[in-house]
C-alpha positions in Angstrom: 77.5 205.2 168.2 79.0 202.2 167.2 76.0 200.2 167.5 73.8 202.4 165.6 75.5 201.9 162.8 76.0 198.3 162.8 72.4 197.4 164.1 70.7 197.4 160.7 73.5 195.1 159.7 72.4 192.5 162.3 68.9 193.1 161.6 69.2 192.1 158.0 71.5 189.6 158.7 69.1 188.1 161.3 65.9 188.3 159.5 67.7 186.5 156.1 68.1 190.0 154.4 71.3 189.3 152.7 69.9 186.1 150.9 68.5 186.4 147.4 65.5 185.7 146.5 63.8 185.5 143.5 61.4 188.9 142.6 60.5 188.1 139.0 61.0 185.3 136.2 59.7 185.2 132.7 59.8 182.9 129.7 60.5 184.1 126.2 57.4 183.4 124.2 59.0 180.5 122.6 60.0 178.7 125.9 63.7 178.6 124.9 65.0 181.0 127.7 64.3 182.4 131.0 65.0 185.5 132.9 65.3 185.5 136.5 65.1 188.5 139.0 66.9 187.6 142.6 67.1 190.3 144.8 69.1 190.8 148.2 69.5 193.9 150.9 73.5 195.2 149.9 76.1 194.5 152.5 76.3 196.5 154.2 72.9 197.5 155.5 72.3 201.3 155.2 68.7 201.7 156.9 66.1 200.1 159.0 63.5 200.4 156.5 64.8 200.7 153.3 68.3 199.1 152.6 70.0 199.6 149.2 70.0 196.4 147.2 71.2 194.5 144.7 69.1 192.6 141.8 70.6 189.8 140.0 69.4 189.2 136.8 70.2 185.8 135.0 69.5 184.4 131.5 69.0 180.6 131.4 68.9 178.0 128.5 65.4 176.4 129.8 66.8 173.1 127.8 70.0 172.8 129.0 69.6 174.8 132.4 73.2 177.0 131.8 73.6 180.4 132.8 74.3 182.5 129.4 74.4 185.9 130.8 74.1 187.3 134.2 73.9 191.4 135.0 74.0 192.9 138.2 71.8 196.0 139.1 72.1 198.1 142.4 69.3 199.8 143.6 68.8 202.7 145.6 66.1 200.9 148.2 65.7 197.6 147.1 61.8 198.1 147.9 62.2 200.4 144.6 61.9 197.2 142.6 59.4 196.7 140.4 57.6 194.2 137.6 60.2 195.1 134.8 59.4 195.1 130.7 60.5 192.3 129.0 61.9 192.7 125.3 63.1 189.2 123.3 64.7 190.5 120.5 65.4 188.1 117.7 69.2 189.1 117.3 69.7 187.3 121.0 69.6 190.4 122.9 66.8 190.6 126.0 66.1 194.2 127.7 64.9 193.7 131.0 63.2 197.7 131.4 62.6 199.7 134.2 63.9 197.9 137.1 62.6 200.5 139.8 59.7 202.0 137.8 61.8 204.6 136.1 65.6 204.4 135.0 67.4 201.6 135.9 67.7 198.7 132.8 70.1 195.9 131.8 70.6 194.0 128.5 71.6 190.5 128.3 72.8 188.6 125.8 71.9 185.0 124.5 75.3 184.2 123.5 77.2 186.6 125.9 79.1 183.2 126.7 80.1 182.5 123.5 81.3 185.7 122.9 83.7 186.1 126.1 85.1 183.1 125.2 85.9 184.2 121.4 83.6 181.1 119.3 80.9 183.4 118.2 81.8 184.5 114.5 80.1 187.8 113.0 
């Protein structure tokens, strides 16, 4: 019984499952920033065929290279993924849409950095 359940574990584990890769990237239309979609089977591994997963979604400065925002999105079956929407909005925000064809969204924020750290001023 024990086995059973820990099988799809090793299989993943075995076959690189629990690595991330990346599943989509865009540029915003002035070059200035990138989005990146990794994505990677959740530990542990629920199913054979269809683990759950979890996307990581990062913002980048393409000049500098820094990370300004990272979200992370689980999925139900990380095969659920799908080519998301992009939206650049020109307050900073991006909406990455319909992460599994349907529901699942995030919104990251150009200066999501700044703000944790209290220098952004309204």
């Amino acid at each position: 019984m024990l086995l059973m359940a820990v099988t799809p574990t090793i299989e993943q584990w075995a076959g690189g499952g629990f690595e991330s890769r990346v599943l989509f990237s865009a540029s915003s239309p002035d070059g200035a920033y990138r989005i990146d979609v990794l994505g990677r089977v959740a530990f542990p591994a629920n199913d054979y065929i269809d683990p759950a997963g979890i996307l990581t979604i990062d913002l980048w400065d393409s000049r500098t290279g820094k990370c300004l925002d990272r979200q992370f999105v689980e999925l139900d079956e990380l095969d659920d993924f799908t080519k998301p929407t992009i939206l650049w909005e020109s307050d900073g925000r991006v909406q990455v849409r319909n992460l599994d064809g349907d529901r699942l969204s995030a919104t990251l924020n150009v200066h999501a950095r700044e703000l944790a750290n209290g220098r952004r001023k309204a």
